[in-house]
Structure formats: structure tokens, C-alpha cells
C-alpha positions as CSV (number, residue, x, y, z in Angstrom):
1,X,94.4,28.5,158.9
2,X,91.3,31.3,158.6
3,X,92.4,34.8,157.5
4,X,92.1,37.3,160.3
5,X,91.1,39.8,157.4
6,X,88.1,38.4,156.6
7,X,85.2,37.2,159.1
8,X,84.5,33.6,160.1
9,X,81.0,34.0,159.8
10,X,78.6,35.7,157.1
11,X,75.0,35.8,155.9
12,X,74.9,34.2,152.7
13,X,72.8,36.0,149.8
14,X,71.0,34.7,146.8
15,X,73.3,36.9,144.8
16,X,75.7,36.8,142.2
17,X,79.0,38.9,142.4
18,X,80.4,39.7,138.7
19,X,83.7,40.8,138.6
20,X,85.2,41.8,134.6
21,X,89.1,42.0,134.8
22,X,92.0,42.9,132.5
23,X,95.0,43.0,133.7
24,X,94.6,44.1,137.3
25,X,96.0,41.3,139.5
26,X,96.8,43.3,142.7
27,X,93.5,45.3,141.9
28,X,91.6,42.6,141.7
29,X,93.3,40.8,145.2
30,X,92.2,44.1,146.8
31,X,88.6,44.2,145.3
32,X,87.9,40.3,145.8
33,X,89.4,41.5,149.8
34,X,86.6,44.0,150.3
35,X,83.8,41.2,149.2
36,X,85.1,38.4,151.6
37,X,85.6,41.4,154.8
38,X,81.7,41.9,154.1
39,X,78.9,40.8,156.8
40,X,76.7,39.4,153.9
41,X,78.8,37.6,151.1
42,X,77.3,36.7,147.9
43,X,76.3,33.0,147.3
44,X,78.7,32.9,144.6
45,X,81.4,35.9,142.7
46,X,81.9,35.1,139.3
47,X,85.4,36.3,138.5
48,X,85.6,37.4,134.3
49,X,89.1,37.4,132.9
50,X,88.6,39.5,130.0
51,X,92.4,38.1,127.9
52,X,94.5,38.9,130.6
53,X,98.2,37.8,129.6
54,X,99.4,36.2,132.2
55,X,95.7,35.2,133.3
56,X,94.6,35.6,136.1
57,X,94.7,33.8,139.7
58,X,92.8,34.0,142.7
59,X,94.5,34.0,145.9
60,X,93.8,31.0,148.2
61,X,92.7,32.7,151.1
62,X,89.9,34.5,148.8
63,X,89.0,31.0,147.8
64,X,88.3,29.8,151.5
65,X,86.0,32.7,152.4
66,X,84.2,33.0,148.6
67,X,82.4,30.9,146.5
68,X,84.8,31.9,143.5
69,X,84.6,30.8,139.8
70,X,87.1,31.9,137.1
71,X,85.7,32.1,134.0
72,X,88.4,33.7,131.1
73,X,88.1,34.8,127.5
74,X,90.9,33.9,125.3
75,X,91.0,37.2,123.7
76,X,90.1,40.7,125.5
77,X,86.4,41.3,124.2
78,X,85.7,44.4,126.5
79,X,83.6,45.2,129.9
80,X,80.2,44.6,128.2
81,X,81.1,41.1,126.6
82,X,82.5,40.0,130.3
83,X,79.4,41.2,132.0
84,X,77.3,39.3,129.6
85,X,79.4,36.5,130.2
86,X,79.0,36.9,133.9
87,X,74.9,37.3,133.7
88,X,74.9,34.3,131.2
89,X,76.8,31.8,134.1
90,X,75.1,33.6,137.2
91,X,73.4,30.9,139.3
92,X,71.3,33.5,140.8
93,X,68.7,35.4,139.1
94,X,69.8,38.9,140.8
95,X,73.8,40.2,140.2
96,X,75.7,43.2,141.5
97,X,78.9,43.7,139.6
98,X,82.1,45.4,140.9
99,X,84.9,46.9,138.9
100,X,87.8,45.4,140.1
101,X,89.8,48.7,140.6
102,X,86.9,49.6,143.2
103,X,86.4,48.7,146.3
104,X,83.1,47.4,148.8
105,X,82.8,49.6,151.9
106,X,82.6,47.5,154.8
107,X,79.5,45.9,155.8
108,X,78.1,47.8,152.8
109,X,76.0,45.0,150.6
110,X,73.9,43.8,153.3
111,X,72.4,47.6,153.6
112,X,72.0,47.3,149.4
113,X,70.5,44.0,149.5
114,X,67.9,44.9,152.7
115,X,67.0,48.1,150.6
116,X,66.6,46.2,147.7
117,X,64.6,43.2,148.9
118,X,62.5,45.4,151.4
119,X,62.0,41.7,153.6
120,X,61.3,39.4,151.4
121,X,64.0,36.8,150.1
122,X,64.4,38.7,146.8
123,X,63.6,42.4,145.1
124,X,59.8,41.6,143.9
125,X,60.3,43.8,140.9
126,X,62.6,43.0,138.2
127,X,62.6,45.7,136.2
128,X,63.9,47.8,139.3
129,X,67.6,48.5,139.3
130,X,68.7,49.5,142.7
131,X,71.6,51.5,143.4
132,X,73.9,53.1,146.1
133,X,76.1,56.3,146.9
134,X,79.5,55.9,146.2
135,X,82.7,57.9,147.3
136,X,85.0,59.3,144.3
137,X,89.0,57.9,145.4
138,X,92.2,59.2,143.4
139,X,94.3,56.7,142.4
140,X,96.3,57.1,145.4
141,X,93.1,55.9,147.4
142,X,92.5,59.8,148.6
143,X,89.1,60.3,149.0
144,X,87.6,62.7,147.0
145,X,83.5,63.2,147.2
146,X,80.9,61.1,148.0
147,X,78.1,60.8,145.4
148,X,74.5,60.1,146.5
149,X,72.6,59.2,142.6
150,X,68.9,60.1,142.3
151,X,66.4,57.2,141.1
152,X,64.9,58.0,138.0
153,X,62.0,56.3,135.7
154,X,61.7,58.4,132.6
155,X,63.6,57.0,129.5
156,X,65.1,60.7,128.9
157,X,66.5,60.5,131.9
158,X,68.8,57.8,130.9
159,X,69.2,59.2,127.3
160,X,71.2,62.2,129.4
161,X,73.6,60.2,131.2
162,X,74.8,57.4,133.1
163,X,75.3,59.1,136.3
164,X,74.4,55.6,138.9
165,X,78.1,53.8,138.4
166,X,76.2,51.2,136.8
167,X,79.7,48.8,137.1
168,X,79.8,48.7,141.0
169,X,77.1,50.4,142.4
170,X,73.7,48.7,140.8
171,X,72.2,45.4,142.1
172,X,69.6,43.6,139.0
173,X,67.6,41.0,137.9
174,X,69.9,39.5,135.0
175,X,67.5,37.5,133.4
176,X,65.0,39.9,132.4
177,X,67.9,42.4,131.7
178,X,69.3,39.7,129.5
179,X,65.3,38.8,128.1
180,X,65.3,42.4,126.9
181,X,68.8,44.2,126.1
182,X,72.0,42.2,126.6
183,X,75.1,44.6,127.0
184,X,76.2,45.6,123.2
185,X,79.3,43.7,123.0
186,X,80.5,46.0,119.8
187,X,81.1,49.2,122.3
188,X,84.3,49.6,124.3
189,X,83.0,52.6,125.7
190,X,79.4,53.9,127.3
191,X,78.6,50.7,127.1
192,X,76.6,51.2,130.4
193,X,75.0,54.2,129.0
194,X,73.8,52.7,126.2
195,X,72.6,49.6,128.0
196,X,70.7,50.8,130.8
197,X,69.0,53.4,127.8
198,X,67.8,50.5,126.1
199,X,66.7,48.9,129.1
200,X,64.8,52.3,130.2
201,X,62.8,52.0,127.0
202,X,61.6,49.2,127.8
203,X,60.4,49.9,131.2
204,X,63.2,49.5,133.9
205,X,63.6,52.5,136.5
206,X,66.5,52.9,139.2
207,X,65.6,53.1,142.5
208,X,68.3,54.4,145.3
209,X,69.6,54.1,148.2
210,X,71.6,57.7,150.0
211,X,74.1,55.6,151.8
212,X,77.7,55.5,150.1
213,X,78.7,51.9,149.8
214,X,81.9,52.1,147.7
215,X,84.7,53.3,146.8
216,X,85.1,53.9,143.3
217,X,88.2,55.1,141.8
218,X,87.9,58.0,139.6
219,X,90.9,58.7,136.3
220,X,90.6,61.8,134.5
221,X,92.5,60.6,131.1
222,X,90.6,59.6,128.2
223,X,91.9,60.4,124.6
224,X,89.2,62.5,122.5
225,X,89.9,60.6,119.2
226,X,89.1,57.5,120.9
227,X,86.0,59.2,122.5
228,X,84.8,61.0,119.7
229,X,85.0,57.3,117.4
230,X,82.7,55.9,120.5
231,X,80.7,59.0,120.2
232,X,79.9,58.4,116.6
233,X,79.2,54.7,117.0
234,X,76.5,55.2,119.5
235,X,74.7,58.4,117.3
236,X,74.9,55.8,114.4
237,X,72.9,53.2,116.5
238,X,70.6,55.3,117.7
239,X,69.4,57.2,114.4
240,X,69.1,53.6,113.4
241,X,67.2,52.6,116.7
242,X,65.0,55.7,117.3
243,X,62.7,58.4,115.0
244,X,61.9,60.6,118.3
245,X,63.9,64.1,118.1
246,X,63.1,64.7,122.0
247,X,65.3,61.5,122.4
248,X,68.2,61.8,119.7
249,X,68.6,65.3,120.8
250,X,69.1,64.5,124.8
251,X,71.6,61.6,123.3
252,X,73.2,64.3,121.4
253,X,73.9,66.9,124.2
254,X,75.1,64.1,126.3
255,X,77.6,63.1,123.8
256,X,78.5,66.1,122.9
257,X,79.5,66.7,127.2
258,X,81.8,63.6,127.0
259,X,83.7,64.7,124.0
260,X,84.3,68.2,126.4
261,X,85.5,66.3,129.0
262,X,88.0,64.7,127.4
263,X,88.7,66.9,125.4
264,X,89.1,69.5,128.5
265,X,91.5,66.7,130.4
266,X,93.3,66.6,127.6
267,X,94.2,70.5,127.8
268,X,92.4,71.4,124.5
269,X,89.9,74.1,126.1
270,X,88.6,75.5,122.8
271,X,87.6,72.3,121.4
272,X,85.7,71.6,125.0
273,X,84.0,74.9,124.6
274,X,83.0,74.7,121.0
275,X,81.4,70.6,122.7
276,X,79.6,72.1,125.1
277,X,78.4,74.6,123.4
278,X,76.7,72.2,121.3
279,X,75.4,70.3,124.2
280,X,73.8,73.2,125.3
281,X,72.1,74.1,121.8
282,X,70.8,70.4,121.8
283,X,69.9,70.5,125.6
284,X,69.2,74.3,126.5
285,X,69.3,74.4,130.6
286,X,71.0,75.8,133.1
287,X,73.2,73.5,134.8
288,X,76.1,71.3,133.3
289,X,74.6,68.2,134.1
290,X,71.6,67.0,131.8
291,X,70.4,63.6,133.8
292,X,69.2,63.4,137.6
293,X,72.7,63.4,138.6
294,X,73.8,63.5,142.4
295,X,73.9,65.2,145.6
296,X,77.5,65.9,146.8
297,X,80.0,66.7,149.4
298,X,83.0,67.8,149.6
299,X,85.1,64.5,151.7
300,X,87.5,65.4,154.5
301,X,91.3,64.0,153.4
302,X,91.3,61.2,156.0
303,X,88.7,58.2,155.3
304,X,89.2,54.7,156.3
305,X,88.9,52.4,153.3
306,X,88.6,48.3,153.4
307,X,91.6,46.4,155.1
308,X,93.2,50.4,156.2
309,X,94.5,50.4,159.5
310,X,93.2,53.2,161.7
């Protein structure tokens, strides 16, 4: 019998859905709902089971509206290895990935993929990563802001942040991102910084669209020692990687923000202070922020998410 959630009819896109998962069973059931309520399905979602234990299933009822195919890793290797591992088995040269504790606004992806393609049957350029607004959700599902990124084509603009929520919100050619700088499979954190930096130096821009498309839920809690070892792996590879001081020092200052964030969530409000500090000696300015960043607002308490009842 057809689920009532989901409609009986949708465009079909030349597009891969990449989904990395850990753990998150009833996540993932929600996020795999908000793909199959959409107007314009993907030709095929690509489901990575990153060493879950038990692994994971996907509901029938997913499986009758979505071209679904499991694909598990015997041992947890981290978001960048199951995104490779997604681009690697896509079918389709373009992907859009989705975190699976986020969610697809309705009748969102055909917007991203119109934006994207501009009428033809696919993006013409693919070195172009296009990307979307998002709204920040607690983990209660309360809306919080909605974020509208600004495209951006300079390298430094990447070296000062991964501000696009690269893991639900971007739409890309796989294979030339794959030609040119496969996720580095060795981080377990910024991975997407570091990524979409390398791929910046080689000529990819972002391009955006202002409409929010999903919901993306935000968590405060990161433990500084295990940000400050990330931190020092990436300033290793990049000393090793790049000569230019204009570069290492934007790298730097952004690095140095993340290690006051968590240190500041974490309640430690000196050691944030004595980070940014240093951010700011690296990067002098006179906002927080050193990349494009976002326009914001403030969202009203009451927002009706995928599969809510009004």
C-alpha cells in the first residue's frame, strides 16, 4: 500500500543523494522521510553506514518511494571516508549530500537543482559548487535562525571558514571534485573546511541561492582537547602544503576561532579570549567572522518542519 507521507508522483533528477550515517537510525528514518516527501527525488540516495553496530536498515516504505542503496563500512572511518565512498559509487556525475541528523524542507531540491542547472539538464560548470540557506534547529527541532551563505570565488575566502554547510546544503560535480581533492580521510574534524580549501585552490567557487532549504541541527558541545589535536593536524598539513603567509595566516586566525568556540561552550572563557585574541593578531578586522559568512534572522518559535502537523 503507497505511504500517504510521501507523494505518488515526483520529478526524477540526474542526482545522487549521499547520506554518511553512524549510529542514527531514527535520524536517519526522519532524514531519508524528508527526501521521499520531496517534489523532485533524486535518481538514486546512496545511504553510507559508517560501522554502525547494529548496522543499519532502511525502512520499507523509504524503499518503495527511493532508489536506495546501502553501502556499510565494517569499521567507522569518519564523515570524509563515507562521502568519498558515496562520490566513488555515485551513478550520477552531480551529488548533494545530507547529514542525516538534518532534514530537506519541503519541495526544497527542485528550487536547488533549477538554480543550479539554470535550464539545461545539468550545471554546465563543474567547478561551481552551488549552495542554499539553511535554518539553524535545536535539538528539540526549535527553530533557531535562518542562514542565507554568500557565494564566494577567492581561495582566502575558504582559508577563513567553512561557513556554506558543505554536508547538507551544497549540490557538486563529484568527479572533478574527486579528479582534484578527494575528502582527506585522516581528519575526523573540518574535514569540509579543509576540502573545499583545497578545492578553492584549484579553481572551484560557490555560487548561492537566498532561499533556506533545510533544516540543519545545530549542537554547541565540542571538547577543546579533541579540537585543539584537529587544529594542529590541519596547521601541520598546511605548512607542509603551502609557502604563502597571506594564506597560512587566514588558516591560522580561523583555527584559532574554533579552538574559542569550544573552548567558550565548554565554560573556559579565558582560554577563548586568549584564542581569539590570537585570531585577531593573525586576521586583524573588525567583525568575528573572517569568511563571507551569512545574512541572518532572528526565526519566530513556531516553524513547520517536514512530516509536522500544522
Amino acid at each position: 500500500m503507497p505511504d500517504r507521507r510521501f507523494p505518488g508522483r515526483a520529478t526524477t533528477l540526474p542526482l545522487t543523494l549521499i547520506v554518511p550515517t553512524h549510529g542514527r537510525q531514527e535520524l536517519l528514518n526522519r532524514a531519508l522521510a524528508s527526501v521521499a516527501r520531496q517534489s523532485a527525488r533524486p535518481s538514486e540516495v546512496l545511504v553510507i553506514d559508517d560501522g554502525s553496530e547494529p548496522p543499519i536498515s532502511i525502512d520499507a516504505q523509504i524503499c518503495n518511494a527511493l532508489d536506495v542503496r546501502l553501502i556499510r563500512h565494517a569499521a567507522n572511518k569518519g564523515a570524509a571516508a563515507a562521502r568519498n565512498s558515496g562520490m566513488r559509487a555515485a551513478a550520477n556525475e552531480w551529488v548533494t549530500f545530507l547529514d542525516s541528523d538534518d532534514q530537506f524542507l519541503d519541495d526544497t531540491l527542485s528550487l536547488r537543482w533549477t538554480a543550479a542547472t539554470r535550464g539545461e539538464p545539468v550545471p554546465a560548470d563543474p567547478s561551481v559548487v552551488h549552495g542554499c540557506g539553511w535554518i539553524d534547529v535545536d535539538e528539540s527541532g526549535r527553530p533557531l535562525t535562518v542562514r542565507r551563505p554568500r557565494g564566494a570565488s577567492a581561495p582566502a575566502a575558504f582559508a577563513s571558514g567553512c561557513w556554506f554547510s558543505p554536508g547538507s546544503c551544497v549540490i557538486l560535480n563529484a568527479r572533478a571534485a574527486l579528479e582534484i581533492a578527494p575528502q582527506d580521510e585522516s581528519l575526523r574534524r573540518f574535514e569540509d573546511y579543509d576540502w573545499f580549501l583545497a578545492l578553492a585552490l584549484r579553481g572551484f567557487s560557490l555560487r548561492t541561492i537566498p532561499d533556506e532549504c533545510v533544516a540543519i541541527e545545530r549542537v554547541r558541545r565540542q571538547d577543546p582537547r579533541r579540537v585543539a589535536e584537529a587544529v594542529a593536524m590541519l596547521r601541520s598539513k598546511w605548512r607542509n602544503l603551502t609557502r604563502d603567509p597571506a594564506t597560512l595566516r587566514r588558516i591560522d586566525a580561523y583555527l584559532d576561532l574554533e579552538i574559542a568556540a569550544a573552548h567558550y561552550f565548554a565554560g573556559s572563557r579565558l582560554r577563548a579570549a586568549c584564542a581569539l585574541a590570537s585570531s585577531y593578531l593573525n586576521a586583524p578586522r573588525l567583525s568575528l567572522h573572517l569568511s563571507p559568512g551569512w545574512t541572518m534572522e532572528r526565526r519566530a518559535s513556531s516553524l513547520d518542519l517536514p512530516g509536522q502537523t500544522p
